[in-house]
DSSP file (Angstrom, degrees, kcal/mol; ACC not computed):
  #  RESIDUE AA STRUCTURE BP1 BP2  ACC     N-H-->O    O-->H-N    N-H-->O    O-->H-N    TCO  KAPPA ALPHA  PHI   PSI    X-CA   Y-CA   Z-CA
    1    1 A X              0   0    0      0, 0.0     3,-0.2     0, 0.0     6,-0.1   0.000 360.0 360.0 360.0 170.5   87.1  103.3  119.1
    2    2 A X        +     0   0    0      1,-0.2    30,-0.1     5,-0.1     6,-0.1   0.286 360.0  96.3-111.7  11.3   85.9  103.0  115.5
    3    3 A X        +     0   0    0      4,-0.1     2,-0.3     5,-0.1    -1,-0.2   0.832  68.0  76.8 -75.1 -32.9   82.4  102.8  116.8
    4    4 A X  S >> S-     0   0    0     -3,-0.2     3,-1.9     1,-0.1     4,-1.8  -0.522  90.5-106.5 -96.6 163.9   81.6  106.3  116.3
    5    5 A X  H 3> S+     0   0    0     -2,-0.3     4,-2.3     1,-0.3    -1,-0.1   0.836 116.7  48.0 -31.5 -69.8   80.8  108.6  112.9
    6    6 A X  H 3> S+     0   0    0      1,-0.2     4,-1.0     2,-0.2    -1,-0.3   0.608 108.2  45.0 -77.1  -7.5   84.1  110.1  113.1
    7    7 A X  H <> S+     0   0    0     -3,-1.9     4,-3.4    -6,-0.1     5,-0.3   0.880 111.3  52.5 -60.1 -53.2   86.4  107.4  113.5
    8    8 A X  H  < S+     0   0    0     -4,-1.8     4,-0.4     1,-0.3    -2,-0.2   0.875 110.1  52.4 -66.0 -21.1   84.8  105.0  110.7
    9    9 A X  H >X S+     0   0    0     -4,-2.3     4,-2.4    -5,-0.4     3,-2.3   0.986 114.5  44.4 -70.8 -62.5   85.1  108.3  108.3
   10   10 A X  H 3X S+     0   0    0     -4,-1.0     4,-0.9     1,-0.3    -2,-0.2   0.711 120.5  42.5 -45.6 -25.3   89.2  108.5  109.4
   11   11 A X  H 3< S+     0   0    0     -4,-3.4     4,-0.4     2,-0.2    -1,-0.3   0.495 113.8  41.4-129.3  19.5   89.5  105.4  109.0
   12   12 A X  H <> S+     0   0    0     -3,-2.3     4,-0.6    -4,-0.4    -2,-0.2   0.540 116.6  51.4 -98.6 -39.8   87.6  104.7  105.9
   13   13 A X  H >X S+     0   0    0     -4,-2.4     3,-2.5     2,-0.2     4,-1.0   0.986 114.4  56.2 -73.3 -90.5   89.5  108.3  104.3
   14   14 A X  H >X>S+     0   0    0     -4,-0.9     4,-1.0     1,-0.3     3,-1.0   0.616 106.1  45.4  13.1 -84.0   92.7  105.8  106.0
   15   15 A X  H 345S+     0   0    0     -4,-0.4    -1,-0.3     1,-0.3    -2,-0.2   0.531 112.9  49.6 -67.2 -25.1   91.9  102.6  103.9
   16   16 A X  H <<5S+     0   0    0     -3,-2.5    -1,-0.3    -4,-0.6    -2,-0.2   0.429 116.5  37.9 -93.3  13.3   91.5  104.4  100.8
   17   17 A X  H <<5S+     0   0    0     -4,-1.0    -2,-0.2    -3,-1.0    -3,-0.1   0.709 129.9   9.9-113.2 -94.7   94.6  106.4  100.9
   18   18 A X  T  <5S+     0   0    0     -4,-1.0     2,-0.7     1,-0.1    -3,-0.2   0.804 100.5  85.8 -38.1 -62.7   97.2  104.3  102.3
   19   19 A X  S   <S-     0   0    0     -5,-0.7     5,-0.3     2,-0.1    25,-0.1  -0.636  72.6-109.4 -79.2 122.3   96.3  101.0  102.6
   20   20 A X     >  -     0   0    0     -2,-0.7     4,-1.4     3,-0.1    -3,-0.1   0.203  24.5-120.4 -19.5 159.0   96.5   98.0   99.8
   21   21 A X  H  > S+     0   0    0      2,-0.2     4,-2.2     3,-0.2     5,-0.2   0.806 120.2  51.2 -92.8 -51.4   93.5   96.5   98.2
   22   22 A X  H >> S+     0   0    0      2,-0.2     3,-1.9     1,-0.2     4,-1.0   0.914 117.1  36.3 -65.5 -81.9   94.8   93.2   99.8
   23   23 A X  H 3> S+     0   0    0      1,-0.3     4,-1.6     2,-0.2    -1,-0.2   0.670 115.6  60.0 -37.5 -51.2   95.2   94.7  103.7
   24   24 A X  H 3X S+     0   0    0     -4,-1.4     4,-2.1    -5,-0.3    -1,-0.3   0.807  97.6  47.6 -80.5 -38.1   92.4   96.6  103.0
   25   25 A X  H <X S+     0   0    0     -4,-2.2     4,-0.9    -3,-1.9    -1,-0.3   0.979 115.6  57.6 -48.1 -63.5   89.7   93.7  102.3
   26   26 A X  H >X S+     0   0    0     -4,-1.0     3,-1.8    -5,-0.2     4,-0.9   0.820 105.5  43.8   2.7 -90.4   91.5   92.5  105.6
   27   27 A X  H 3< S+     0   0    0     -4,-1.6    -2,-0.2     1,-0.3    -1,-0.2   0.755 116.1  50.8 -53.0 -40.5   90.6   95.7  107.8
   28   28 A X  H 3< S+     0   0    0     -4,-2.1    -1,-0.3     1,-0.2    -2,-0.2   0.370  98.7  60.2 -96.8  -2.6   87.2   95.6  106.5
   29   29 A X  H << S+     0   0    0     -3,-1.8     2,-0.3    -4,-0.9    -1,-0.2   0.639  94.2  85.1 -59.4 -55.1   86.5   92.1  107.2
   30   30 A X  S  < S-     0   0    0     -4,-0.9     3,-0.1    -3,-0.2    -3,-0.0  -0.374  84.5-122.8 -65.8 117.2   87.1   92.9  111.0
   31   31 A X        -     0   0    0     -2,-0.3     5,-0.4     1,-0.1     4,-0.1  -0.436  40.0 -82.9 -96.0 162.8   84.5   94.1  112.7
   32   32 A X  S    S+     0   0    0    -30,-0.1     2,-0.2     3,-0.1    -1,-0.1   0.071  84.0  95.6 -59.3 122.5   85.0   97.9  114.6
   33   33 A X  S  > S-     0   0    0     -3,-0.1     4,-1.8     1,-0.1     5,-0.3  -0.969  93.1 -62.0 168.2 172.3   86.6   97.5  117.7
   34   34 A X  H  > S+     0   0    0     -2,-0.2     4,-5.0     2,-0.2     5,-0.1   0.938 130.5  52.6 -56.4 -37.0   90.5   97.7  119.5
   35   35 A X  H  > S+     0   0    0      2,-0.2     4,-1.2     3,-0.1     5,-0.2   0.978 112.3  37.9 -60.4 -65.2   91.6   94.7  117.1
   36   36 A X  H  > S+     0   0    0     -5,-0.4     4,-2.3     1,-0.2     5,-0.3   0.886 122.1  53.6 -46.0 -55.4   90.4   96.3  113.7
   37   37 A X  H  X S+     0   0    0     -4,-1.8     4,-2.6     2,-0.2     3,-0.3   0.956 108.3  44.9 -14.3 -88.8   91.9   99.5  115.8
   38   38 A X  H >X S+     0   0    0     -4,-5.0     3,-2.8    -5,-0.3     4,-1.2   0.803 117.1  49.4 -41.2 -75.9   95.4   97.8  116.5
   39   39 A X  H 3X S+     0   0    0     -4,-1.2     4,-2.0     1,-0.3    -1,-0.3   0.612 114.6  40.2 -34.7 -64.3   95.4   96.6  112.6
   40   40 A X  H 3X S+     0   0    0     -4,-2.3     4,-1.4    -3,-0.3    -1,-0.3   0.690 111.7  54.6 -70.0 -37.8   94.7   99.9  111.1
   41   41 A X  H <X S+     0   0    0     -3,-2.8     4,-0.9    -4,-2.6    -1,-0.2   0.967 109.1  52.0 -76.3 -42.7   96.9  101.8  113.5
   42   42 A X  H >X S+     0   0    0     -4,-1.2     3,-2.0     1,-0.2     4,-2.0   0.974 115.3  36.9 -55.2 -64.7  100.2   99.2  112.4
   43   43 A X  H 3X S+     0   0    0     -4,-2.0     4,-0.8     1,-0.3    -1,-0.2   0.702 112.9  57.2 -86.9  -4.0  100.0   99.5  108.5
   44   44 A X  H 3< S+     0   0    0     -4,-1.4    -1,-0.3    -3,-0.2    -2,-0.2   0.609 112.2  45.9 -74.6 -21.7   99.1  103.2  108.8
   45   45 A X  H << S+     0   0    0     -3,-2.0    -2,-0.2    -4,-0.9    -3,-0.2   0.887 128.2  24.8 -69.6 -59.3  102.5  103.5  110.9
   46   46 A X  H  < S+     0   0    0     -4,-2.0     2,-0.6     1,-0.1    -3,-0.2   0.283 109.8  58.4-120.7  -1.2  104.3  101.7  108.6
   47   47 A X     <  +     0   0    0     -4,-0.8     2,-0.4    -5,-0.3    -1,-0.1  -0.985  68.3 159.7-133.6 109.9  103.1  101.5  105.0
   48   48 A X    >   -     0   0    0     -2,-0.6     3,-1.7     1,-0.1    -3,-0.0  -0.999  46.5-118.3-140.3 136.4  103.2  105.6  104.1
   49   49 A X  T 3  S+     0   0    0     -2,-0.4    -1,-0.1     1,-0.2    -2,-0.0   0.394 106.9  69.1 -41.7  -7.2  103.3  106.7  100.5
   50   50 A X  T 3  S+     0   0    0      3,-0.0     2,-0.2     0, 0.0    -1,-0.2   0.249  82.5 117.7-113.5   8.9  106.4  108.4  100.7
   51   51 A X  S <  S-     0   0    0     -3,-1.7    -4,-0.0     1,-0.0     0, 0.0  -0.451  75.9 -86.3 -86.9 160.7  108.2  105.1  101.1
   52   52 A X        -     0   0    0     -2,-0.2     2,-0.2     1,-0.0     6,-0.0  -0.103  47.6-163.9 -27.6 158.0  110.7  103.2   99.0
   53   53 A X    >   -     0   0    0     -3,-0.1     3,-2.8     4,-0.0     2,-0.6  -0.871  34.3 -78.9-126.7 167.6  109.0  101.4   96.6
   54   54 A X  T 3  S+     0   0    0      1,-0.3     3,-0.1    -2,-0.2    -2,-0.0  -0.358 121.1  19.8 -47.0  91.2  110.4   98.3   94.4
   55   55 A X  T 3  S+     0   0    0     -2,-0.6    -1,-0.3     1,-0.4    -3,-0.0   0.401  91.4 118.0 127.7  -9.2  112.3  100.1   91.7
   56   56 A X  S <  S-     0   0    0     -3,-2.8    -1,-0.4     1,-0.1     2,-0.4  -0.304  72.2 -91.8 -83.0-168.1  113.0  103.6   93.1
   57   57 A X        -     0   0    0      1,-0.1    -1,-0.1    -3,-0.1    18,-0.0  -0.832  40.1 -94.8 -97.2 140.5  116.5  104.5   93.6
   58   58 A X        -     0   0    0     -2,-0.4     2,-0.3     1,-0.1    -1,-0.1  -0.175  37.8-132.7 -63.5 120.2  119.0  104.0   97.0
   59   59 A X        -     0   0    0      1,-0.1    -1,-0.1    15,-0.0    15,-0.1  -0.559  31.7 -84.2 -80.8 159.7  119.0  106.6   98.8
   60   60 A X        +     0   0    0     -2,-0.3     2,-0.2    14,-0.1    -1,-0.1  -0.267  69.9 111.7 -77.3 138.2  122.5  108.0  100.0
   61   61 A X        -     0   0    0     -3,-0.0     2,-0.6     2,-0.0    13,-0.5  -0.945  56.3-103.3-178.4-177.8  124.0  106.5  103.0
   62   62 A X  E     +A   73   0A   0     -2,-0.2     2,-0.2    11,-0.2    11,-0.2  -0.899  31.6 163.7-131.6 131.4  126.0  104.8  104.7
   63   63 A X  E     -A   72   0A   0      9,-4.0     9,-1.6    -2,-0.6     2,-0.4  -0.725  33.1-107.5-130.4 178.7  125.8  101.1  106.3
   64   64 A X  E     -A   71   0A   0      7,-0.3     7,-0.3    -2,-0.2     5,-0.0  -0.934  26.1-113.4-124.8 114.6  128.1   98.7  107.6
   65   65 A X     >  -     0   0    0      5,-2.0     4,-1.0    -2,-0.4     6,-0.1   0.088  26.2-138.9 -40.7 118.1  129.1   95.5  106.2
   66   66 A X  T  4 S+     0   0    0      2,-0.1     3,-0.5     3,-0.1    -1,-0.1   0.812 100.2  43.7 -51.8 -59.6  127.6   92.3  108.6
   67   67 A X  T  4 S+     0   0    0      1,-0.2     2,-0.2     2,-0.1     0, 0.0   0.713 138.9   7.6 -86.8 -99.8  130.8   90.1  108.5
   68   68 A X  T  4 S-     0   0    0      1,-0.1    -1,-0.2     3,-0.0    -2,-0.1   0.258  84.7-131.1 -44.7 -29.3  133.2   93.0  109.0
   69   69 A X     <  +     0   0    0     -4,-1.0     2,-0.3    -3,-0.5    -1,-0.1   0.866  49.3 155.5  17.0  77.2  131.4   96.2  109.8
   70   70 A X        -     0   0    0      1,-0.0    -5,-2.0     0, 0.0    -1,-0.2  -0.668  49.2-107.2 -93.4 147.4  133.1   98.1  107.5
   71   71 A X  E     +A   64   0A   0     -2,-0.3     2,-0.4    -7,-0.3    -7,-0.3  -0.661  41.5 174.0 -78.8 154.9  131.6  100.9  106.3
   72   72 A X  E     -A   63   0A   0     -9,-1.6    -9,-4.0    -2,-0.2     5,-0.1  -0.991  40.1-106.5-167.9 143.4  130.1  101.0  102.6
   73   73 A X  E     -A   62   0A   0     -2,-0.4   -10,-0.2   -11,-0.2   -11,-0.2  -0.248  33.8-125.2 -76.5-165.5  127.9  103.6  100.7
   74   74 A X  S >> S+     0   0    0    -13,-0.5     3,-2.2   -15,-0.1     4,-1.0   0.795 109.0  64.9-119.8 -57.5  124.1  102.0  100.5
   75   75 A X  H 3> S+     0   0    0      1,-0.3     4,-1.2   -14,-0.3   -17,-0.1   0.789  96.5  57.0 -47.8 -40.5  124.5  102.5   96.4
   76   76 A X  H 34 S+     0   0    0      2,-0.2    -1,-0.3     1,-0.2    -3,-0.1   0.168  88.6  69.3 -80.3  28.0  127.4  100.1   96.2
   77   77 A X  H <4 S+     0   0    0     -3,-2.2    -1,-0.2    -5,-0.1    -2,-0.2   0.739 108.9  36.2-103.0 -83.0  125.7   97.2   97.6
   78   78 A X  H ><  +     0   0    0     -4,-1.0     3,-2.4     2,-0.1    -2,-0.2   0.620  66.4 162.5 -67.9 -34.7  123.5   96.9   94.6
   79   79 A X  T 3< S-     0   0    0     -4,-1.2     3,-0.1     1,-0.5    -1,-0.1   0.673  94.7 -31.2 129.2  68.7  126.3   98.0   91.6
   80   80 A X  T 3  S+     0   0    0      1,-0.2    -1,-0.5     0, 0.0     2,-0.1   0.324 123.9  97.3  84.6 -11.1  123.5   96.1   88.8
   81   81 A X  S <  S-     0   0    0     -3,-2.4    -1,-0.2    -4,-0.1     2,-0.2  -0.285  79.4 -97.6-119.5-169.2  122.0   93.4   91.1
   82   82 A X        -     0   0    0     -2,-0.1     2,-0.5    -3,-0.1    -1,-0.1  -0.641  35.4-166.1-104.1 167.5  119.0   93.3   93.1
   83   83 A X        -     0   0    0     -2,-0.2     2,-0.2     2,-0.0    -5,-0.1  -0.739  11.8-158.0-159.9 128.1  119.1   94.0   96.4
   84   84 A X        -     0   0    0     -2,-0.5     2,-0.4     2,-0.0    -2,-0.0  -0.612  11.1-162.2 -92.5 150.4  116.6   93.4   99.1
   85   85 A X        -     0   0    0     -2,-0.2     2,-0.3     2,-0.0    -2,-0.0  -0.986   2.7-169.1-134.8 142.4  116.7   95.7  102.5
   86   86 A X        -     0   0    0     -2,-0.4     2,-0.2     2,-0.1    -2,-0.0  -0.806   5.3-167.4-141.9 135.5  115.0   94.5  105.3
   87   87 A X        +     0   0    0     -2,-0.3     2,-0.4     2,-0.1    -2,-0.0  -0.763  31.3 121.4-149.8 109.7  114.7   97.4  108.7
   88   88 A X        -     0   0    0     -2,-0.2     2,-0.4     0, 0.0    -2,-0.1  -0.967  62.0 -84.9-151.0 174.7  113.6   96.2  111.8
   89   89 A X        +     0   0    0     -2,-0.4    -2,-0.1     1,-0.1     0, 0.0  -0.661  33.9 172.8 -90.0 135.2  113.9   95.6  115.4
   90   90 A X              0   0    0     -2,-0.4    -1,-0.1     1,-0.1    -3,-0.0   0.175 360.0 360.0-127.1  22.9  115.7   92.7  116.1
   91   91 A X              0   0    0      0, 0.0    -1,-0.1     0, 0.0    -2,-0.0   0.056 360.0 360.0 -94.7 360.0  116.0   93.0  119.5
């Protein structure tokens, strides 16, 4: 729980590191407890500095065309255009 000294420090150290200004107003809205918990635990999972950001460059691989599932390097998708990638469970 986020009731005690050394959670609210982790997870304060947490919210200034990782998380957005926007999310973070969020988390800090909520008060300490398994929701604020659940919240904190998701965009700390999933939003890490060392991820893509808007503007980096593709990294190499290789993905499959939907209509066909042809294979296709990742870089030749975008060849000049923009190009959005979406990664999730769809299941």
């Amino acid at each position: 729980m986020l009731g005690n000294v050394e959670s609210q420090a982790r997870d304060g150290a947490v919210l200034g590191a990782i998380i957005d200004a926007a999310d973070r107003s969020y988390v800090e809205s909520l008060a300490p407890g398994p929701e604020r918990d659940a919240v904190v635990a998701s965009l700390t999972r999933y939003r890490k500095p060392e991820a893509l950001a808007p503007g980096d460059p593709l990294p190499v691989a290789t993905v499959r065309r939907a209509g066909d599932l042809e294979p296709i390097e990742l870089a030749d998708l975008g060849q000049g255009r923009p190009l959005l990638l979406v990664f999730g469970s769809f299941t």
